[in-house]
VOPAGU-2260 file (C-alpha; in pm, 1 decimal, decimal comma):
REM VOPAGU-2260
SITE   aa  ch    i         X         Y         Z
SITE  UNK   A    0   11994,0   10057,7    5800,2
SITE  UNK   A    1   12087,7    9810,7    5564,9
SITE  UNK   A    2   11859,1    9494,7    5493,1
SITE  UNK   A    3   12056,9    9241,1    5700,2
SITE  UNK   A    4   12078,5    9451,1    5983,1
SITE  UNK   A    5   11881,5    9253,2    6296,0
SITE  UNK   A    6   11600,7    9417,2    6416,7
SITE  UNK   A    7   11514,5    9454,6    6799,7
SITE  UNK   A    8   11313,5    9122,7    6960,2
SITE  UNK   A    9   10936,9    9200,0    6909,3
SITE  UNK   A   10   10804,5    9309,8    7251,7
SITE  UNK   A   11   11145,7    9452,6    7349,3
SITE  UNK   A   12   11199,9    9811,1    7387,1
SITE  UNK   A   13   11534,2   10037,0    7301,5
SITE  UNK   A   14   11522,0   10391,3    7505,8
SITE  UNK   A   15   11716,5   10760,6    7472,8
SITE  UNK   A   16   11618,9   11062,4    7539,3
SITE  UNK   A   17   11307,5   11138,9    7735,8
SITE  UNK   A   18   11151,9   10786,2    7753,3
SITE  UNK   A   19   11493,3   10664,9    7931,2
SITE  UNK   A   20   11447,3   10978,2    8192,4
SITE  UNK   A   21   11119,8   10924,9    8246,7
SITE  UNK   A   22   11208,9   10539,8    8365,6
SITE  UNK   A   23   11491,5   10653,8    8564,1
SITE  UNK   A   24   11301,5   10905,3    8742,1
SITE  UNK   A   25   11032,3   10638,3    8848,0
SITE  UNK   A   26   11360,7   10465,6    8983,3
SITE  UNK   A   27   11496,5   10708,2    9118,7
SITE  UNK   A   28   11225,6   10839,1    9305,7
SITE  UNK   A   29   11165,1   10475,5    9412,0
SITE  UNK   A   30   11520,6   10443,8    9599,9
SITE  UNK   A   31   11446,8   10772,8    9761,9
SITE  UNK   A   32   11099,1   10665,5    9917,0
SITE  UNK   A   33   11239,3   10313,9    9986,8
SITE  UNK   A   34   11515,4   10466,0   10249,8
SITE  UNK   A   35   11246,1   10644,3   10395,4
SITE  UNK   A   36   11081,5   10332,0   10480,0
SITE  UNK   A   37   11353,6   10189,8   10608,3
SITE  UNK   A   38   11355,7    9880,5   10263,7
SITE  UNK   A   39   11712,8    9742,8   10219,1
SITE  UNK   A   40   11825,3    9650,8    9871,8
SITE  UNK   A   41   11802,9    9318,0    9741,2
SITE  UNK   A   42   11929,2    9161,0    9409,6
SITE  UNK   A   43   11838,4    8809,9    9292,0
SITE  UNK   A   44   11941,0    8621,8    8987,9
SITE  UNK   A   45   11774,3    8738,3    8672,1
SITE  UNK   A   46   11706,2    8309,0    8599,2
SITE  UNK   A   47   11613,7    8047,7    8815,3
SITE  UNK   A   48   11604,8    7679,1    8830,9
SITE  UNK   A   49   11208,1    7641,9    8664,0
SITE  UNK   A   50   11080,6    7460,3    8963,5
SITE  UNK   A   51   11097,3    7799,8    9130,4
SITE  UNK   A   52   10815,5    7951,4    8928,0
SITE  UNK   A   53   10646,7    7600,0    8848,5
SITE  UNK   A   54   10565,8    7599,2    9257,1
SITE  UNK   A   55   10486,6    7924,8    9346,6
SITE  UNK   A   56   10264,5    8062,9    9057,1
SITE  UNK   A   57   10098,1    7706,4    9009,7
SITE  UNK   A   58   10196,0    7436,8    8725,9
SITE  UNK   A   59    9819,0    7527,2    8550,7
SITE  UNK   A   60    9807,1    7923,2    8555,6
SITE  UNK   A   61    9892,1    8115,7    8194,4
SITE  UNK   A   62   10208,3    8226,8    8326,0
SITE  UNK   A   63   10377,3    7906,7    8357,1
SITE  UNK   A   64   10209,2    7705,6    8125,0
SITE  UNK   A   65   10227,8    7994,5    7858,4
SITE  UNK   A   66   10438,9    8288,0    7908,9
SITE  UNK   A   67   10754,7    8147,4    8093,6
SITE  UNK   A   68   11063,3    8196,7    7908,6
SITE  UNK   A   69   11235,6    7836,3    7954,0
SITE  UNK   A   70   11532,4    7682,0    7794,7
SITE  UNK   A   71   11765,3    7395,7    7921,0
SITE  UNK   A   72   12105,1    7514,4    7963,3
SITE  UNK   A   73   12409,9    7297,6    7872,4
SITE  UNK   A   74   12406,3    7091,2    8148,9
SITE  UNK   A   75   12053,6    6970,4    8103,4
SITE  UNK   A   76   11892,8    7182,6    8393,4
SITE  UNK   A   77   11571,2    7360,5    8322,1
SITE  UNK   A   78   11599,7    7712,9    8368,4
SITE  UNK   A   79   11361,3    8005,9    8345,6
SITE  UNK   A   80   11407,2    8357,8    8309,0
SITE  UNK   A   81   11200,5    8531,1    8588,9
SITE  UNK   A   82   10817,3    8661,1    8523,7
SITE  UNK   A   83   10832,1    8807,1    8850,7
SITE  UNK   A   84   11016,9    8923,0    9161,3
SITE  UNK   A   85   10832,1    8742,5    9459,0
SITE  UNK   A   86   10935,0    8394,6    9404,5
SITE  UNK   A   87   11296,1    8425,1    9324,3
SITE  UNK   A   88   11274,9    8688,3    9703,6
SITE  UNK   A   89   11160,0    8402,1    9850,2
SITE  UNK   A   90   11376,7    8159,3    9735,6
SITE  UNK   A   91   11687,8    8324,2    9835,1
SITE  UNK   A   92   11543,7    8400,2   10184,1
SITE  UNK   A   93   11566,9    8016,2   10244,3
SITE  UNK   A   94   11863,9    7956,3   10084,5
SITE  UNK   A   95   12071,4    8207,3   10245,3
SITE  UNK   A   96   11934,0    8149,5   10587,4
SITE  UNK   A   97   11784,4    8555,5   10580,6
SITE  UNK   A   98   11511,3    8427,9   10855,5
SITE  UNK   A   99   11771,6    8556,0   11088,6
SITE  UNK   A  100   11662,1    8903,1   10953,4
SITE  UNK   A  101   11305,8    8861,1   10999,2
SITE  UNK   A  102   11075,9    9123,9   10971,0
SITE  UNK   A  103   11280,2    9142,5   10637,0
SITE  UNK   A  104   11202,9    9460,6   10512,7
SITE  UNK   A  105   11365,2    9453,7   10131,2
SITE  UNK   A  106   11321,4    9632,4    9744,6
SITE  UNK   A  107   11442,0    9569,2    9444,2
SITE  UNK   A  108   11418,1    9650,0    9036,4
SITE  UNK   A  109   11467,3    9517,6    8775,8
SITE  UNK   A  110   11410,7    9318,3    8414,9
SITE  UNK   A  111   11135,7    9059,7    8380,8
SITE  UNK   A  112   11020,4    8798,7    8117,3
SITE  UNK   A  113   10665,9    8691,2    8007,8
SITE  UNK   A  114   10590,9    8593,0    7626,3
SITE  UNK   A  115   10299,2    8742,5    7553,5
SITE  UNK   A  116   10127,4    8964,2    7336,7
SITE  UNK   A  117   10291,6    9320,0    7338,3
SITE  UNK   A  118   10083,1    9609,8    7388,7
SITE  UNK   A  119   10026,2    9934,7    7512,2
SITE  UNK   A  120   10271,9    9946,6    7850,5
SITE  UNK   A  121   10291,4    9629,5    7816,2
SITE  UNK   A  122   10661,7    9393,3    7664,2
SITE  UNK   A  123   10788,1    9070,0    7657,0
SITE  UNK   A  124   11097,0    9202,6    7870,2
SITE  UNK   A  125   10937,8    9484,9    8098,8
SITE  UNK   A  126   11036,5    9607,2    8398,7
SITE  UNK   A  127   10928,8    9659,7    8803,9
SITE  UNK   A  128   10944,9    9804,0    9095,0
SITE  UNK   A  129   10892,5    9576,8    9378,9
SITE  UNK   A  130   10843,5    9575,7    9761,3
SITE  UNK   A  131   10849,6    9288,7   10022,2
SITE  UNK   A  132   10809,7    9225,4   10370,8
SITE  UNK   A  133   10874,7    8832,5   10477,1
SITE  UNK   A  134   10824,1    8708,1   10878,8
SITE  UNK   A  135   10587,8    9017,8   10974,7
SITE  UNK   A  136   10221,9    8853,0   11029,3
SITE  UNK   A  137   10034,8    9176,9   11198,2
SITE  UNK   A  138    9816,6    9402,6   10996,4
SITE  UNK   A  139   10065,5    9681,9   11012,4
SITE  UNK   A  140   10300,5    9561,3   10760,3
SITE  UNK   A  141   10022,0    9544,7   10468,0
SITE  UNK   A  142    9931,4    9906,2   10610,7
SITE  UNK   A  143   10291,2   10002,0   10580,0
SITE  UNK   A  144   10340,8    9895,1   10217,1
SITE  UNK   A  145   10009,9   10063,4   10104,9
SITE  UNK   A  146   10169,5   10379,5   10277,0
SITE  UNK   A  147   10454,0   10349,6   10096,0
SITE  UNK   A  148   10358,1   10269,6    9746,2
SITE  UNK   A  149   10067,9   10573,6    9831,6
SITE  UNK   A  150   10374,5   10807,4    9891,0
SITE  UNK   A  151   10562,8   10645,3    9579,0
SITE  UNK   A  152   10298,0   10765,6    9345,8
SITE  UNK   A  153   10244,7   11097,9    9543,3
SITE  UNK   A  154   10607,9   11159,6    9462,8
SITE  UNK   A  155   10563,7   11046,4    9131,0
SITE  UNK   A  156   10251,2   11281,2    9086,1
SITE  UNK   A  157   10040,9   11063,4    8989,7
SITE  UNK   A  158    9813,9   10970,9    9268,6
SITE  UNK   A  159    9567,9   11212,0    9151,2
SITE  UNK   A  160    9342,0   11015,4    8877,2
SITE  UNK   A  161    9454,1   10664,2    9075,0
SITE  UNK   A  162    9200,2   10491,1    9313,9
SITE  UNK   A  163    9316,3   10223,5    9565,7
SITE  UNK   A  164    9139,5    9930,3    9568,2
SITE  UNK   A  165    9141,1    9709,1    9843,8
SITE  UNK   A  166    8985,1    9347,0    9964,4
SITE  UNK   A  167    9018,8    9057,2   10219,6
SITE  UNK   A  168    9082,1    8693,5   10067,2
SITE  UNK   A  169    9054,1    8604,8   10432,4
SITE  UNK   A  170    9207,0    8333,1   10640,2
SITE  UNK   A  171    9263,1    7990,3   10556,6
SITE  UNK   A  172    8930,0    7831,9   10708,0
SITE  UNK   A  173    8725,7    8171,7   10537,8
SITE  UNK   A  174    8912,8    8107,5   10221,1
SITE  UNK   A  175    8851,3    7753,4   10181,6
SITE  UNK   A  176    8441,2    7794,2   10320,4
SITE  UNK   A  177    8385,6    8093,3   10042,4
SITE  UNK   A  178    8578,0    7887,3    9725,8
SITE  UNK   A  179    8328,1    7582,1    9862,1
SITE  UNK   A  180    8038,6    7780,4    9779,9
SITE  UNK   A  181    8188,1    7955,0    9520,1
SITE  UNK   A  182    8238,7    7634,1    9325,7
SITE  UNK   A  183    7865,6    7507,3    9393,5
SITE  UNK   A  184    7723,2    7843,8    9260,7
SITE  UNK   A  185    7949,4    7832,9    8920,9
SITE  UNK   A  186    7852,9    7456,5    8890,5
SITE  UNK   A  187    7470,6    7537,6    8866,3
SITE  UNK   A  188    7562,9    7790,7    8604,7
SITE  UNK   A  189    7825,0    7619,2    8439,8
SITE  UNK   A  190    7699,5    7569,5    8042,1
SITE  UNK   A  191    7608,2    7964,5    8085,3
SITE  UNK   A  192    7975,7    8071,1    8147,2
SITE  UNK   A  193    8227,0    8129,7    7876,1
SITE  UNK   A  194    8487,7    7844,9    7778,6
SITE  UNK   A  195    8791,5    7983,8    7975,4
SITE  UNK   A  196    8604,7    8046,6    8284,6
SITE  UNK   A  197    8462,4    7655,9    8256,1
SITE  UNK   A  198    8863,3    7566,7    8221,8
SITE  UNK   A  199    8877,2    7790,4    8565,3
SITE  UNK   A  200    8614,7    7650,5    8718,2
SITE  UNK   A  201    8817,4    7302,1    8760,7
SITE  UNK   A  202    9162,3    7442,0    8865,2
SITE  UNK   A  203    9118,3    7788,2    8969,2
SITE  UNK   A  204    8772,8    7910,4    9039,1
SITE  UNK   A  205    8812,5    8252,3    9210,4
SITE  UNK   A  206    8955,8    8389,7    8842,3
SITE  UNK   A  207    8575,0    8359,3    8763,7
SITE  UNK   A  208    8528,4    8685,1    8934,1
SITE  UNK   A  209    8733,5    8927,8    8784,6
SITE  UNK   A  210    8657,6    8764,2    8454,9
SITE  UNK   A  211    8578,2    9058,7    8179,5
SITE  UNK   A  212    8367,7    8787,4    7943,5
SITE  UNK   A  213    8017,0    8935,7    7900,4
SITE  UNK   A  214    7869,7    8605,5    7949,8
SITE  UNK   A  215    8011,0    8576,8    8292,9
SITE  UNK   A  216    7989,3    8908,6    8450,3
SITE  UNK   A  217    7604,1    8821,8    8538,9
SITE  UNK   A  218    7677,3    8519,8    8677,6
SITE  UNK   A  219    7998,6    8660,9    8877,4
SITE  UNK   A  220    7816,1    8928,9    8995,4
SITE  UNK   A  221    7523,4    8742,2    9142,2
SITE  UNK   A  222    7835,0    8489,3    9311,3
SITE  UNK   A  223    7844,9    8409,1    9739,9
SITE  UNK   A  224    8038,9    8719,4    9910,1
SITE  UNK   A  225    8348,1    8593,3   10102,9
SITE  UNK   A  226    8186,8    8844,8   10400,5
SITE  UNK   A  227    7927,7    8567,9   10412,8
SITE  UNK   A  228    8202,9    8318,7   10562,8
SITE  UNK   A  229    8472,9    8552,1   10698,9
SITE  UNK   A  230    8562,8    8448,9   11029,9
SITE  UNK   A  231    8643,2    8694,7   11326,4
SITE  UNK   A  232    9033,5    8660,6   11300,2
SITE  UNK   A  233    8965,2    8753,2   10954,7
SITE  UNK   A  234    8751,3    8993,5   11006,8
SITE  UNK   A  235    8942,3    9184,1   11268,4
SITE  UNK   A  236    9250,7    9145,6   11067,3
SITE  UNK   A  237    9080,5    9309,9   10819,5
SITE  UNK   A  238    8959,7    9624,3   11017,3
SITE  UNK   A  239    9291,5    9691,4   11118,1
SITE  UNK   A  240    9464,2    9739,5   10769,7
SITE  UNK   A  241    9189,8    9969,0   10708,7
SITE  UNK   A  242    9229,2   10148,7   11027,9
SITE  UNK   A  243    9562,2   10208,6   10960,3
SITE  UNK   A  244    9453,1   10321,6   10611,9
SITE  UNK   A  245    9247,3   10593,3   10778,3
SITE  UNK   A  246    9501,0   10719,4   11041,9
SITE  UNK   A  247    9768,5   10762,7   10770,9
SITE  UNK   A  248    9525,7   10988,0   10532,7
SITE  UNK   A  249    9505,9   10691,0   10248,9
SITE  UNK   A  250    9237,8   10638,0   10082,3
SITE  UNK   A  251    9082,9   10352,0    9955,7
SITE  UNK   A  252    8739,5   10148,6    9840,4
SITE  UNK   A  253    8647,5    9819,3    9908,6
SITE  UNK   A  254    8664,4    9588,1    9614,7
SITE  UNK   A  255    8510,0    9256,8    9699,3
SITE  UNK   A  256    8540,9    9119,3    9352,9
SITE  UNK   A  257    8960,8    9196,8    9366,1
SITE  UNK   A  258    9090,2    8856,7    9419,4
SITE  UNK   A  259    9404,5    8625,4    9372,5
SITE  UNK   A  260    9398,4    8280,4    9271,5
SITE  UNK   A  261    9689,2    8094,4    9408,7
SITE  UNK   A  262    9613,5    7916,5    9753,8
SITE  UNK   A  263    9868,3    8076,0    9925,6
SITE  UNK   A  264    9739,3    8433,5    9928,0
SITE  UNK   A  265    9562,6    8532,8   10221,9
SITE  UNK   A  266    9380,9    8842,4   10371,9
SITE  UNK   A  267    9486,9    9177,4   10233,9
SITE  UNK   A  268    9485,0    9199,8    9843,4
SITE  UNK   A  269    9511,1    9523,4    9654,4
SITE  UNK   A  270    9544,4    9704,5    9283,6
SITE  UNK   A  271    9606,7   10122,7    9235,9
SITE  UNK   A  272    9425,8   10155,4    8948,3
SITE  UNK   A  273    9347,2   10438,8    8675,8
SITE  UNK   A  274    9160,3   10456,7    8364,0
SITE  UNK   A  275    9484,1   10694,3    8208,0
SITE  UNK   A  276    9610,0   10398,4    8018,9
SITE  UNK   A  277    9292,6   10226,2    7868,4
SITE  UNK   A  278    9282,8    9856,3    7928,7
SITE  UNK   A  279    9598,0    9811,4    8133,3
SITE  UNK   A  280    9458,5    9993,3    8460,1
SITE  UNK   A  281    9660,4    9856,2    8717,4
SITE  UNK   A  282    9933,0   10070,9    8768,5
SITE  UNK   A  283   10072,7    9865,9    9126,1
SITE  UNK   A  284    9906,3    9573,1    9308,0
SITE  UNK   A  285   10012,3    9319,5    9504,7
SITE  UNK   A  286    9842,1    9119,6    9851,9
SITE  UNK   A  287    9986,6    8890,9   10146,2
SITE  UNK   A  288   10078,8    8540,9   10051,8
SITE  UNK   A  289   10141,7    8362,3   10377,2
SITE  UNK   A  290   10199,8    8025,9   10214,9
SITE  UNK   A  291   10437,7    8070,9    9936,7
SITE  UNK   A  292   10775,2    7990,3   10151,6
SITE  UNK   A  293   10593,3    7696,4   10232,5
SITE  UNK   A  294   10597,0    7612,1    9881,5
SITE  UNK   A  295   10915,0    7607,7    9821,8
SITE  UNK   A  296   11027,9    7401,2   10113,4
SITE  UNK   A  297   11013,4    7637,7   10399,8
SITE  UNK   A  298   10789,0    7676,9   10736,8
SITE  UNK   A  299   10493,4    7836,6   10749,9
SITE  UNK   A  300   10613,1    8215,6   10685,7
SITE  UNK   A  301   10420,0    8563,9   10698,1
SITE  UNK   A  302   10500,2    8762,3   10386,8
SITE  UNK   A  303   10347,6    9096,6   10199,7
SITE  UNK   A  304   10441,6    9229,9    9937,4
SITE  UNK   A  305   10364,3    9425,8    9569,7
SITE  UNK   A  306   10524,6    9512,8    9225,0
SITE  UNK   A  307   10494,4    9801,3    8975,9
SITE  UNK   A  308   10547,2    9810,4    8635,1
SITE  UNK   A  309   10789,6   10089,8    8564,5
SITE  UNK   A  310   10718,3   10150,1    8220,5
SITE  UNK   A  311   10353,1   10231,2    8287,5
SITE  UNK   A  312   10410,8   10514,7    8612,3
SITE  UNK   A  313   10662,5   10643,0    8351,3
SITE  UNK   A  314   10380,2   10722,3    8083,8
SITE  UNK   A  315   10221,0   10911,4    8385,0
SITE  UNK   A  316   10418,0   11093,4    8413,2
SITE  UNK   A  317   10414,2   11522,9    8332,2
SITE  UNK   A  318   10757,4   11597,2    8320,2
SITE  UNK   A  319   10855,2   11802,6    7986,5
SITE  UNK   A  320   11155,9   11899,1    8145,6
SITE  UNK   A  321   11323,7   11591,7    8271,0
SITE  UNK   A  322   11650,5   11640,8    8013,7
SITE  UNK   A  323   11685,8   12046,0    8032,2
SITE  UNK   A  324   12007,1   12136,9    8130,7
SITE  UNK   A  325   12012,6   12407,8    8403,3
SITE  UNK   A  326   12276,9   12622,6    8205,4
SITE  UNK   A  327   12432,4   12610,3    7833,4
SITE  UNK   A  328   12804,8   12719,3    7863,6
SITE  UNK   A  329   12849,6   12904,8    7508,4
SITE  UNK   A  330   13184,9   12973,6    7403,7
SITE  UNK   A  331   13106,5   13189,7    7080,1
SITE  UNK   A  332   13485,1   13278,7    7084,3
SITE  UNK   A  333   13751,0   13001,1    7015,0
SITE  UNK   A  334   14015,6   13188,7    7239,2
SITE  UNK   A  335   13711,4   13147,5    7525,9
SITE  UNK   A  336   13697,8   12813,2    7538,8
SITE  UNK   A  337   13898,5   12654,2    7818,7
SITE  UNK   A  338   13725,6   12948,9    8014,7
SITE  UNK   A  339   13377,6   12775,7    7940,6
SITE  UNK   A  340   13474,4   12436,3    8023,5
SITE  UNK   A  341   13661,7   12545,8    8365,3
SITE  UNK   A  342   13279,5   12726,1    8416,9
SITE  UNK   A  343   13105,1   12466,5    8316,3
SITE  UNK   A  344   13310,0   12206,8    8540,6
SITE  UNK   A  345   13207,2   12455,1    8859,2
SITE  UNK   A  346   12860,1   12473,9    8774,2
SITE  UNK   A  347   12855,1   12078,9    8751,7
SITE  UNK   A  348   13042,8   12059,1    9104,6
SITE  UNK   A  349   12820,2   12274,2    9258,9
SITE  UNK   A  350   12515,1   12102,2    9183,2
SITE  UNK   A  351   12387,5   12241,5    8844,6
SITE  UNK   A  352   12320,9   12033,2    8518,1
SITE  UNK   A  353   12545,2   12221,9    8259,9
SITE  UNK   A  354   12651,1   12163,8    7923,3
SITE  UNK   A  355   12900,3   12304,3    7722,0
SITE  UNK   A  356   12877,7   12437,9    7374,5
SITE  UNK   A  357   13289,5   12442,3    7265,3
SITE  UNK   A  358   13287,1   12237,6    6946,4
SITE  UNK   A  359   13183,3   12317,7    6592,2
SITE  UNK   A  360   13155,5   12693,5    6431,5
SITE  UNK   A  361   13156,8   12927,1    6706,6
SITE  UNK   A  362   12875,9   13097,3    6496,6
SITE  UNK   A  363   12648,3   12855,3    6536,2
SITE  UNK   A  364   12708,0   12748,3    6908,1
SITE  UNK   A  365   12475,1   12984,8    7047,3
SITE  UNK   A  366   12165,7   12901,5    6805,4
SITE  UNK   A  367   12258,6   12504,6    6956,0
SITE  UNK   A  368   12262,6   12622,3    7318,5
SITE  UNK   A  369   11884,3   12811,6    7285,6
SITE  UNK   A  370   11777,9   12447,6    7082,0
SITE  UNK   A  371   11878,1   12248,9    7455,2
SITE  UNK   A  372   11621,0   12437,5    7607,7
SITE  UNK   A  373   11800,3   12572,9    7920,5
SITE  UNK   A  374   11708,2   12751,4    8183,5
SITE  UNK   A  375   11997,7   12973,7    8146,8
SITE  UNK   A  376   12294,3   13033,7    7895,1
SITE  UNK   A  377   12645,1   13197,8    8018,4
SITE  UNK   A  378   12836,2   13308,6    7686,6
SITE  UNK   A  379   13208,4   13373,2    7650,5
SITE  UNK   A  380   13314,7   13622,2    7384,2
SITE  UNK   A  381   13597,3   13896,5    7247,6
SITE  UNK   A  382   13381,3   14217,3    7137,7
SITE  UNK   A  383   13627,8   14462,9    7025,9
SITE  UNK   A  384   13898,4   14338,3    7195,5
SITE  UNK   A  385   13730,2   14302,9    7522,8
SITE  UNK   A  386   13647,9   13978,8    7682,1
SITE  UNK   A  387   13290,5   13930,2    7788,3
SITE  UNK   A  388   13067,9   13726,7    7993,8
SITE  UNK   A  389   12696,5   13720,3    8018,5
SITE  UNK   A  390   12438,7   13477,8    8248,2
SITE  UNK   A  391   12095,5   13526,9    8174,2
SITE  UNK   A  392   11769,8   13367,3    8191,8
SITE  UNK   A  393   11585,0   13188,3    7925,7
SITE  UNK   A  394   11264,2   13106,5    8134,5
SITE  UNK   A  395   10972,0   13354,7    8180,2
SITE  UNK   A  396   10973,0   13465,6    8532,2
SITE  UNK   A  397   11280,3   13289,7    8651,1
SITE  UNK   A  398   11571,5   13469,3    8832,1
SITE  UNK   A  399   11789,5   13689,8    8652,1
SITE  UNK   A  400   12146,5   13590,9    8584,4
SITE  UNK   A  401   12291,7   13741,7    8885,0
SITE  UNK   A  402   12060,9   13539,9    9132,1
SITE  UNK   A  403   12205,5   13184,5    9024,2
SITE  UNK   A  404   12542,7   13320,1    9003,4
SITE  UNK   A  405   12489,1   13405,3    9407,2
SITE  UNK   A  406   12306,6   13012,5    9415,3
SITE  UNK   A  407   12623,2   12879,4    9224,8
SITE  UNK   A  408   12863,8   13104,4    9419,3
SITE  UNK   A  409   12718,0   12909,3    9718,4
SITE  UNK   A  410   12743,4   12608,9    9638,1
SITE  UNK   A  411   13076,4   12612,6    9498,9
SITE  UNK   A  412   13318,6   12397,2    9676,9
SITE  UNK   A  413   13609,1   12598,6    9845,6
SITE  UNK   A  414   13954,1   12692,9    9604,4
C-alpha cells in the first residue's frame, strides 16, 4: 500500500471472510424469524431532513447535540444521516398515510451513523436489526416482540449467557408523579452527584439512574421507586406483559432501575444483556414509546418497538464453520475438468455448497481443496489410462462418500 493510498474512515469497518458471514448469518437468521412473526419489510431513507431526529430523540440528549452526522446539502436543507431506525419508521408512517395498516407489524436493517468514540462492537457507521409495531396499544404486542427477539437469539445461539431485563416506565400520570419526586430527591443531593448527572438533573433526570459514576450510584440507589406511584392501569398493564412472558416460557427479571429518558416512552422498557462483551452489555433493547408520532405531527399513536446491533450478536456467535464448503470438486487431471465443473454445477443445484478446484497445476489442486476445509472432496483423475472418481469424507464421523451421493442423487433436479 503505497503512502498516498486513503485509509478507511476511523470507526468504519471493511469485512471478508468470516466476519462478513458471521453478519450475514445474524441477517439472515433475522428474515427467517421475522416471517414467522408475521413482520413485513420496510426500507426508509438512509438521511432525513434533521428535524426528524432533533424531535424525536430531544434537541438536549448526546445524540443530537453530539453524535448526529449533519451537513447542509446544496440546496441549503439540513440533513442528517440516521442514528437510528425508529424515527425515520415513524416518519414515513405519516407521510405515506400507513395508519390504514394499523397494527403495522414491520422490520428492517440496515446502516446507521453516530460520531462517537469507536470501540469494542461499537463504530461510527454500525449496523441493526430492528423491529416495530405502530397502532397496537394492548400488552400483547410488547409480549410479542420480547417473544420474538427471545427466539432471534435462540436461533442465533446465544440466549444462553443473556438475561432479559425488563421494567415499567408506567403511564403518563405514574410517569410524571415518579419524575416529581424523583427531581425533589436529586435536588437535596445535588452538590453530592457528579457534574453530568447535575447537567441531567435540569433536562433529563431519569438518566440519573442508570448513571455508572461512583458518586451517584449511592444516591441513585437510595432514589423514590416508580412502584410507589404506579397507578392501576399501569399496574395491570404491567402484569400482563409479564404474564405473557410466563405463558410463552421467557424469562425475565425485573429491573426497576432500566429506564428511558425521552417523555414519550411509556410502560414496557427492556435490554437482553450479557457480560460476553465487557462494557457494551446490551446486546438488544428497546420499550413502547406511545408519544413519538405525536412528535412529529401525528395523533396520539400506540407504538413498540426494539433494535439490535448486528455487529455485536455476530461476535456471539460459535460458528467455525460458517464458510466451509460442503464438497471440493478436484480435477487433478486437466482432461477431467469440464467433468468437475458439470459435477460441481449439480451439487450447487441440488442444494450443496461446492467449489471447484480446475485452475492452476493439477498437482497442487488437491493440497488447495484439503486447505478449504470441506466436508467432502470428489476427485477426477486418469490412473493408467483409466478414468476415476472418488467422494469421500473429510470429517470424523460423517457419512461416507456414498451416503451424500444418495442425498445429492435426491436432490438433483430431473434431466
Amino acid at each position: 500500500m503505497g503512502k498516498n493510498t486513503p485509509h478507511a474512515i476511523r470507526g468504519t469497518q471493511d469485512m471478508l471472510g468470516e466476519q462478513a458471514e458471521r453478519f450475514a448469518h445474524v441477517v439472515d437468521t433475522f428474515d427467517r424469524v421475522r416471517r414467522l412473526y408475521g413482520f413485513g419489510r420496510v426500507e426508509v431513507p438512509v438521511f432525513e431532513a434533521t428535524s426528524v431526529f432533533a424531535r424525536s430523540l430531544g434537541e438536549t440528549t448526546d445524540v443530537v447535540s453530539k453524535e448526529m452526522y449533519t451537513f447542509e446539502d446544496r440546496g441549503g436543507d439540513s440533513l442528517t444521516l440516521r442514528p437510528e431506525f425508529t424515527a425515520g419508521i415513524a416518519r414515513a408512517y405519516l407521510t405515506n398515510g400507513w395508519q390504514q395498516h394499523a397494527p403495522l407489524k414491520v422490520a428492517t436493517h440496515g446502516p446507521l451513523f453516530r460520531y462517537e468514540r469507536p470501540q469494542k462492537g461499537r463504530f461510527r457507521q454500525f449496523h441493526q436489526l430492528d423491529a416495530e409495531i405502530i397502532g397496537a396499544a394492548e400488552p400483547a404486542a410488547d409480549v410479542e416482540l420480547l417473544v420474538m427477539a427471545d427466539q432471534l437469539l435462540r436461533e442465533l445461539g446465544i440466549a444462553d449467557g443473556v438475561t432479559l431485563q425488563l421494567n415499567t416506565l408506567g403511564d403518563a400520570a405514574t410517569r410524571d408523579a415518579w419524575r416529581a419526586a424523583l427531581v425533589t430527591h436529586f435536588e437535596a443531593h445535588k452538590g453530592d452527584l457528579s457534574e453530568d448527572s447535575q447537567e441531567r438533573l435540569e433536562r433529563n433526570p431519569l438518566r440519573i439512574l442508570d448513571s455508572k459514576d461512583k458518586r451517584d450510584r449511592p444516591i441513585a440507589d437510595a432514589a423514590p421507586s416508580i412502584d410507589d406511584f404506579m397507578s392501576d392501569e399501569a399496574g395491570a398493564f404491567f402484569a400482563q406483559v409479564t404474564a405473557g412472558l410466563d405463558a410463552a416460557g421467557v424469562a425475565w427479571q425485573r429491573n426497576a432501575r432500566l429506564v428511558r429518558g425521552l417523555d414519550y416512552y411509556r410502560h414496557t422498557a427492556f435490554e437482553f444483556v450479557t457480560d460476553r462483551l465487557g462494557a457494551q452489555g446490551t446486546v438488544l433493547g428497546g420499550g413502547r414509546y406511545d408519544g413519538l408520532v405525536e412528535t412529529l405531527g401525528g395523533p396520539p399513536t400506540p407504538a413498540v418497538g426494539w433494535a439490535a446491533g448486528i455487529e455485536r450478536l455476530a461476535m456471539l456467535l460459535d460458528l467455525p464453520d460458517l464458510v466451509r464448503p460442503d464438497v471440493a470438486v478436484v480435477a487433478e487431471n486437466k482432461d477431467r475438468e469440464e467433468e468437475a465443473i458439470a459435477l460441481t454445477t449439480k451439487y450447487r443445484r441440488a442444494g450443496f455448497s461446492a467449489e471447484a478446484f480446475v485452475s492452476g497445476s493439477p498437482r497442487k489442486r488437491y493440497d488447495r481443496a484439503v486447505k478449504s476445509n470441506p466436508r467432502y472432496i470428489a476427485s477426477f483423475d486418469i490412473r493408467d489410462g483409466v478414468p476415476t472418481h472418488g467422494l469421500s469424507a473429510r470429517d470424523e464421523g460423517a457419512a461416507d462418500g456414498a451416503a451424500i451421493h444418495d442425498i445429492f442423487e435426491a436432490r438433483s433436479p430431473p434431466k
